[in-house]
N, C-alpha and C positions, 0 to 999 in steps of 0.2 A: 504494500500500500504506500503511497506518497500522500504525505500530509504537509501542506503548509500553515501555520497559525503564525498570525503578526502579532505578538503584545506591545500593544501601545505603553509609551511612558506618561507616568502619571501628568497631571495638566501643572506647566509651570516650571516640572522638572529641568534640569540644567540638561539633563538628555535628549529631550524632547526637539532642540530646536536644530540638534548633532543631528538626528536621527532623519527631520524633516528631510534632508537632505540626500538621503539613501535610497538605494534601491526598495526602501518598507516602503514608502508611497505610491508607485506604482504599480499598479493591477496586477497584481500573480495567475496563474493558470492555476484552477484548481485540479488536481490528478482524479479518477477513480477513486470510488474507495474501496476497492477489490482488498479481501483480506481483513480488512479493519478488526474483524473478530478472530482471526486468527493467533494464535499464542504460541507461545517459543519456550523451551527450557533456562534460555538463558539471553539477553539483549544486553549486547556491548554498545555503548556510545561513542562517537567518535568528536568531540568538537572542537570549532575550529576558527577564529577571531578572521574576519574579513579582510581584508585586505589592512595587515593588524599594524605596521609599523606607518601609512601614511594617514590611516585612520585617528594612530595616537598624536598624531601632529595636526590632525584636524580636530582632533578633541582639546587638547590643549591650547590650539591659535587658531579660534573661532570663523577667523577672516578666510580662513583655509577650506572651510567649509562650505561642499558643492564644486570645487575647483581641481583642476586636475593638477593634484601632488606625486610629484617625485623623489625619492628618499635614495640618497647615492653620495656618491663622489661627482665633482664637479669637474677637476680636471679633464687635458686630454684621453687618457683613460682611466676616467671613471664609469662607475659601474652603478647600475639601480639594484638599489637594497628593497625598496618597497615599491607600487605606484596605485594609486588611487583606484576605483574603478572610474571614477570620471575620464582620468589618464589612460586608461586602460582600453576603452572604447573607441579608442586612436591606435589601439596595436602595440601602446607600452605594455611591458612586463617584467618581471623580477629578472635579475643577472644578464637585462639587456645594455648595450656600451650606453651609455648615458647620454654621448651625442644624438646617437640614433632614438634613442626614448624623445627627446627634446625635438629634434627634425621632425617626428612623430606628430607629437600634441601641437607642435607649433609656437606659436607667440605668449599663449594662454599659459603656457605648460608654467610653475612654482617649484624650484628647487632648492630643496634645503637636506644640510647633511645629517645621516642617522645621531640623535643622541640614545644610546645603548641603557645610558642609566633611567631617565624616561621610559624605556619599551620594559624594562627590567621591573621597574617600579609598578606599570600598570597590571603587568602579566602575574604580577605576588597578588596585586588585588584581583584580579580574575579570578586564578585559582583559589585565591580562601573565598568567594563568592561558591561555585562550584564547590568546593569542599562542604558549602552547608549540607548541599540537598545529596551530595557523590564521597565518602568520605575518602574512597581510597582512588588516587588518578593517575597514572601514569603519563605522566608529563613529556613529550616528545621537544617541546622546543619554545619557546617564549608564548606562542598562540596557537597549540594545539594540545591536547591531551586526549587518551583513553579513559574510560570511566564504567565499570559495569553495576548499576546499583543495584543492592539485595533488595528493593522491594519489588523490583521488574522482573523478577525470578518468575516465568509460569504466565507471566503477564500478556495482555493482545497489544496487536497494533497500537489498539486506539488511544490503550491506557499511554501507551509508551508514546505518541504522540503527543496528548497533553500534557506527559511530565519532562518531554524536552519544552513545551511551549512555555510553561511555568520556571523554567532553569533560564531559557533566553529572555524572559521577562525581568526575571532579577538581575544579571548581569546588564540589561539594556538600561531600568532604573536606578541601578547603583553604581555603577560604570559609565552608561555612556555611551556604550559601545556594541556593535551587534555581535552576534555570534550565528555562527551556521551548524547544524546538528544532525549526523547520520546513525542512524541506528539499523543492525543486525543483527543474526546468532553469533557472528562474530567481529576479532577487528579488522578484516580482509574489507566484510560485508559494511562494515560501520564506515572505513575510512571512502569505500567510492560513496556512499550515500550520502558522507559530507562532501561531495566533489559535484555529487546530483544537485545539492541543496544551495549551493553556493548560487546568485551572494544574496543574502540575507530569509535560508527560509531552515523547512525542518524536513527531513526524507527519512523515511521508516520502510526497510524493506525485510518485508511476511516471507516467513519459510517457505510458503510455498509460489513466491515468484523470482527466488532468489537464482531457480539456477537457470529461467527468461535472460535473468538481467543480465550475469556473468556471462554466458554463451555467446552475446552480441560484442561483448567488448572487447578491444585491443586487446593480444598479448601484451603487450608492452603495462597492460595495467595493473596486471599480476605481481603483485605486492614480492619484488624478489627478480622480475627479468627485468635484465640493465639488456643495453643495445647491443652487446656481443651475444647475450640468449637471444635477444630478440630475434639478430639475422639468421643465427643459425635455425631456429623453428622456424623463418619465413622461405629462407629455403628449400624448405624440405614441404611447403604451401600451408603452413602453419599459423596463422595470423592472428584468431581469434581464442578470446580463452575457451570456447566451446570447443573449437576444433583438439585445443590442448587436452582438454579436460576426456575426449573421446580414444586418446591415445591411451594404449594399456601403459598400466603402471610401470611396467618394466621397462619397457620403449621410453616412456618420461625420462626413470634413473639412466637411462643408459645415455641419452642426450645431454643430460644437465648435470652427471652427476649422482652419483647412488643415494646419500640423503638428502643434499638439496631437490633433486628432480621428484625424488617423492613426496617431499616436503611442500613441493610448489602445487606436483598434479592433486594431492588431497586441497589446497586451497581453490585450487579450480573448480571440483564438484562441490566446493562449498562446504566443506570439513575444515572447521578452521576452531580447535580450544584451548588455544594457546592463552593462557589467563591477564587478566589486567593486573598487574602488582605497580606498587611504588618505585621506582628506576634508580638503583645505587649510583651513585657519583661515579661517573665515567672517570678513569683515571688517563685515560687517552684521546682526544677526538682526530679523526683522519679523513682523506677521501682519497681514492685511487682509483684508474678506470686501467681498461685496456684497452691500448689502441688496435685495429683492424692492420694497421702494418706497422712494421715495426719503424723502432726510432733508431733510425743511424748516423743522425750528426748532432754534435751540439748544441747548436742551432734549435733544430729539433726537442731537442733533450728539453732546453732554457723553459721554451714556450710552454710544454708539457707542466713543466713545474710551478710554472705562474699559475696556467691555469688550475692545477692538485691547489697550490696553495690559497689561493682564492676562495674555493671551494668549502675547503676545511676551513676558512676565519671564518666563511657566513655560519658554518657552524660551531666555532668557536662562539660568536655573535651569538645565536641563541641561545650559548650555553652559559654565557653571563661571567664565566673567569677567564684569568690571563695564561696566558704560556712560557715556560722557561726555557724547557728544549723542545726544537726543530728534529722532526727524522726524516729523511727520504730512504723511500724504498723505489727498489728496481729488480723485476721482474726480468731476466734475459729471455732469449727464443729458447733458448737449453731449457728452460722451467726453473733455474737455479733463481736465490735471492740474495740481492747485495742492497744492505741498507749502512744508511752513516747518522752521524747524528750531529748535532749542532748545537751546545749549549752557553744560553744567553748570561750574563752577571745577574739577570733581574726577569721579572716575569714581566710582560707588555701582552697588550693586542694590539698594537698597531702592523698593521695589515703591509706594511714595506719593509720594516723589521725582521718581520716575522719568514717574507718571502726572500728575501736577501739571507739570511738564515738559509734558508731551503737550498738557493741557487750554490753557497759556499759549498753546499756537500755534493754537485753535481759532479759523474765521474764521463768525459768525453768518449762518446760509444765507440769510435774508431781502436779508441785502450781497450774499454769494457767490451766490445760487443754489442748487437744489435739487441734492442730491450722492447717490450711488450707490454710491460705494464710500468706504471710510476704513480709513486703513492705520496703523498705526505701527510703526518702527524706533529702533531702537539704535544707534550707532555709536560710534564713538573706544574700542573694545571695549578693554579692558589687563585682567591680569593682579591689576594694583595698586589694590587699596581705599584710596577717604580719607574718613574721615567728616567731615560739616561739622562746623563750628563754630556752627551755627545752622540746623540742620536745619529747625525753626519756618516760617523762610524761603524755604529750597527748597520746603516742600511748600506753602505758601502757592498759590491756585488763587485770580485776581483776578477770576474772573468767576464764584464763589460770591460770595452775599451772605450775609447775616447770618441774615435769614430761611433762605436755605436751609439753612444749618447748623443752625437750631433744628429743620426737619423732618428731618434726617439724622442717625441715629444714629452716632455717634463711633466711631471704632476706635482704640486704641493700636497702631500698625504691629507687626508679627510681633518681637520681643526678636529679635540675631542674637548667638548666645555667640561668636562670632570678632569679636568690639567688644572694648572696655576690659576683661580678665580683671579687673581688680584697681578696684574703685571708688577717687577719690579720700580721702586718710585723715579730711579733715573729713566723708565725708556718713558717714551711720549707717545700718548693714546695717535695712534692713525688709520686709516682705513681700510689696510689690510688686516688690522689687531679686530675691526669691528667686520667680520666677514659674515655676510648673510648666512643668516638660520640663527645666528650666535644669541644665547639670552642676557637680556642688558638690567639693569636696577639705574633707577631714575630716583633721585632724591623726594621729586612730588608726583610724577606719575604713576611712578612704583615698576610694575615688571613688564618686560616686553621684550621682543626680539627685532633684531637687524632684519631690514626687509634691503636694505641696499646700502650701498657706501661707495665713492670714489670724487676726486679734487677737495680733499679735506673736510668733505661732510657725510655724515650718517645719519640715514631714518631709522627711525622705532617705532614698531606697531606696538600700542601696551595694549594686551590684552593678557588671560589666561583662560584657562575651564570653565571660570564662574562668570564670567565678565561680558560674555557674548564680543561681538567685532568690538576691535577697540578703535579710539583717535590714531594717526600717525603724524608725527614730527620730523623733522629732519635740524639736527644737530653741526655743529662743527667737533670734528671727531676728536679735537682734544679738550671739550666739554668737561669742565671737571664734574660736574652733576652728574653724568654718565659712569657706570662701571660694569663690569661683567657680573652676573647672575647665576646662583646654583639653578640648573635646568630642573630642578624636581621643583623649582618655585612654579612653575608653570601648570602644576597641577590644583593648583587652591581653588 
C-alpha cells in the first residue's frame, strides 16, 4: 500500500512558514489503498531528512526559503555537498562540480558553504525527537536512520501509516523540518520506500506487493550491487532485480561470490532480517571502488585518489569526527594488497589535508604495477579538532610539480566558522575574512550572515530560525561593530 498523510504545523509555529515553502503544499497523488489491512511480522522504518543539509540553511536563514540552495565549495573545484529541491528541479544534485550545479540553476542559484556543526546540531535534535516514539535507531549518517518499533510488531499497513504520519508530525512541529518515511518487513524494503516517498510524503509497502515492487526495479538498486556487479549481471541480460531474484541461488553465489551472492539473491525475493540495532562507533571510515580497467600511470593513480578521498570526507562529514591517519589501499591485477599509511601530528577534517595525506602515500604503477582497485581510509577518528600551525605544509602534495599547479586551477579550501571566532587584534577585518555564508554578530542587530562582500564592504542579512526574513545592510568591512558569530547562534 502507498500512503501519503501531510501533518500540518501547528498555526503560528516557526515551522509552518519553512514548510509553506515545500513540496507539503502541493497536491500529492493519492496511491490505492490495496493492502491497507494487511499485517506483517515485523515493519522496519526507514527515515530520511529531505534534502537535509540545504534544508538546515533554509531553516536557519529564512530569506533562503523557497530558493534554490546550494551547499559546497565554491572554488574552481568545488563540489555540492547539498542542493535544495528548488535547485534540484534545474538538474543540480549532491557531489555534482559546483560550476556545473551553478550553470544549472543559473543566476537565481545561492551559494553558501557547508557548516558541519549546524547539520550536527540539528540531526542530535532529530534523533532525540525520533527517539521518543523509536527508542532504538540505527543511525546511518547525519539525516537518515533505521528504526523498527515494538508496537508495529503484527501491525497492518494502515496502523503503520498513521504512526509514520504522527512521527513526521513531531519532527515537522518541533524541528522545522520534513522528513520522508518508508516502511517494510525489512530495511532492503524500508530504504527504497523512502526513495518512493521522497520528497516530503510517507510509503508503506504490504507483504504482499513487495515482490511487484522489487521485480521492476534496477539491479543496481539492490542494496549491495556497486557498478562492477552491476555490468557483470547486465551482461549476462541481467538488469532487473526480478530477473536477479529468478536466478537459482547457486548461479547468484557463483556470480557474486559465495556469501555475498546469497546474501544479495535472499534480499531480492524479499528475505531480508537482518535486525535494526544501535551502530558502534566506527573506528575507521573509507570508500574504495574498482575501476573497469586498470590504472597504469600516475597520473591515473592521482585522480583515483582525489576522487576515494572525496568520497570518504563526505563520509567522514556525516560522521561528525576528525581524522589523524590517512590509509591508501591498492588493489593490483594479481589480486595482491598494498596499503601505506599516512599519519597527521593532529586530527582535522579539512578535506585538502586530508587528501594530500592520501596522495603522499601514492606508489607510481609503472614501480607497482597495474592496480584495480584504490581505497582510502581515515582513522585515529576523535572527537577533538586541532588546527595546524602550518596548514601550507600538510597540504603540500610532493608529487605535484610546478607545472602542474600552473594547469590547475586553485581553490581556497571551504572557510570552517568553528576555527578562530575572533581574528587576531593586529590583522584588519576585510572582505575576504567576511566571505559569504560566514555568521556575523552585530553589536545592535544581533546575528546574521554574509550574503556578499568585495571593495571594502560587507552585507549582512540578520536573521535566524525564529526571526522569519531578516533587514540586510551593507557595512564597511573593517566595521568595528561587526565580528564573526558561533554558527549554532543561528538556531535561536
Amino acid at each position: 500500500m502507498a500512503a501519503g498523510k501531510s501533518a500540518r504545523p501547528g498555526a503560528g509555529s516557526d515551522s509552518q512558514e519553512f514548510i509553506s515553502n515545500s513540496a507539503a503544499d502541493r497536491p500529492r497523488p493519492q496511491a490505492p489503498d490495496t493492502g491497507a489491512t494487511e499485517t506483517a511480522r515485523r515493519w522496519v522504518l526507514h527515515m530520511d531528512m529531505d534534502a537535509f543539509f540545504a534544508s538546515v540553511e533554509q531553516l536557519t536563514r529564512p530569506t533562503l526559503r523557497g530558493r534554490p540552495v546550494l551547499v559546497g565549495g565554491t572554488g574552481g573545484r568545488g563540489v555540492v555537498a547539498g542542493a535544495s529541491y528548488e535547485a534540484r528541479v534545474f538538474g543540480a544534485r549532491s557531489a555534482m562540480p559546483m560550476h556545473q550545479a551553478k550553470r544549472l540553476v543559473g543566476a537565481t542559484a545561492v551559494v553558501v558553504p557547508p557548516r558541519p556543526v549546524v547539520y550536527s546540531a540539528v540531526s542530535a535534535r532529530v534523533f532525540e525527537v525520533l527517539r521518543e516514539r523509536i527508542p532504538v535507531l540505527e543511525t546511518l549518517s547525519y539525516d537518515e536512520a533505521f528504526g523498527e518499533p515494538v508496537e508495529l510488531a503484527g501491525a497492518s499497513a494502515a496502523d503503520v501509516s498513521e504512526f509514520c504520519a504522527l512521527v513526521r508530525r513531531q519532527v515537522r512541529e518541533r524541528i522545522g523540518l520534513v522528513v520522508s518515511i518508508g516502511a517494510g518487513t525489512g530495511k532492503q524494503l524500508a530504504k527504497i520506500a523512502s526513495g518512493l516517498a521522497k520528497p516530503d510524503g510517507i510509503r508503506v509497502v504490504s507483504p504482499g506487493e513487495q515482490q511487484a515492487l522489487l521485480a521492476t526495479l534496477p539491479v543496481r538498486r539492490l542494496w549491495g550491487i556497486g557498478p562492477v556487479a552491476e555490468q557483470r549481471l547486465r551482461a549476462l541480460g541481467i538488469e532487473t532485480v526480478g530477473a536477479f531474484a529468478a536466478l537459482p541461488e547457486s548461479e547468484a553465489a557463483s556470480l557474486l561470490g559465495g556469501s555475498v551472492g546469497t546474501a544479495l539473491h535472499r534480499l531480492a525475493r524479499g528475505i531480508d532480517d537482518r535486525p535494526v540495532a544501535e551502530r558502534a562507533e566506527a573506528k575507521q571510515i573509507s570508500a574504495e571502488t574498482t575501476y573497469e580497467r586498470d590504472i597504469v600511470t600516475l597520473g591515473q593513480l592521482r585522480a583515483a585518489i582525489e576522487e576515494m578521498a572525496a568520497a570518504a570526507h563526505r563520509r567522514l562529514g556525516d560522521d561528525g569526527r576528525a581524522a589523524r591517519t590517512v590509509v591508501l589501499k591498492l588493489r593490483k591485477a594479481d589480486m595482491s594488497i598494498v596499503t601505506r599509511s599516512f599519519t597527521l601530528p593532529y586530527a582535522t577534517e579539512d578535506p585538502a589535508t586530508l587528501t594530500a595525506a592520501a596522495l603522499r602515500s601514492a606508489i607510481d604503477p609503472v614501480e607497482l604495477g597495474p592496480i584495480r582497485l584504490v581505497g582510502v581510509g581515515f582513522g585515529g577518528l576523535s572527537e577533538v579538532r586541532q588546527e595546524s600551525l602550518f596548514p601550507e605544509l600538510d597540504q603540500e602534495d610532493p608529487g605535484r610539480s610546478a607545472a602542474d599547479e600552473a594547469e590547475t586551477p586553485s581553490e581556497r579550501p571551504i572557510p570552517e566558522p568553528d576555527r578562530t571566532l575572533v581574528p587576531p587584534a593586529t590583522r584588519s577585518f576585510t572582505t575576504e575574512f567576511w566571505y559569504p555564508g560566514r555568521d556575523v554578530a552585530h553589536r545592535e542587530h544581533g546575528h546574521g550572515w554574509v550574503q556578499g562582500s568585495g571593495h571594502g564592504r560587507v552585507t549582512i542579512r540578520f536573521e535566524s530560525r525564529s526571526t522569519g526574513p531578516g533587514p540586510a545592510y551593507t557595512f564597511a568591512a573593517d566595521d568595528t561593530e561587526l565580528s564573526p558569530a558561533d554558527p549554532l547562534l543561528s538556531l535561536r
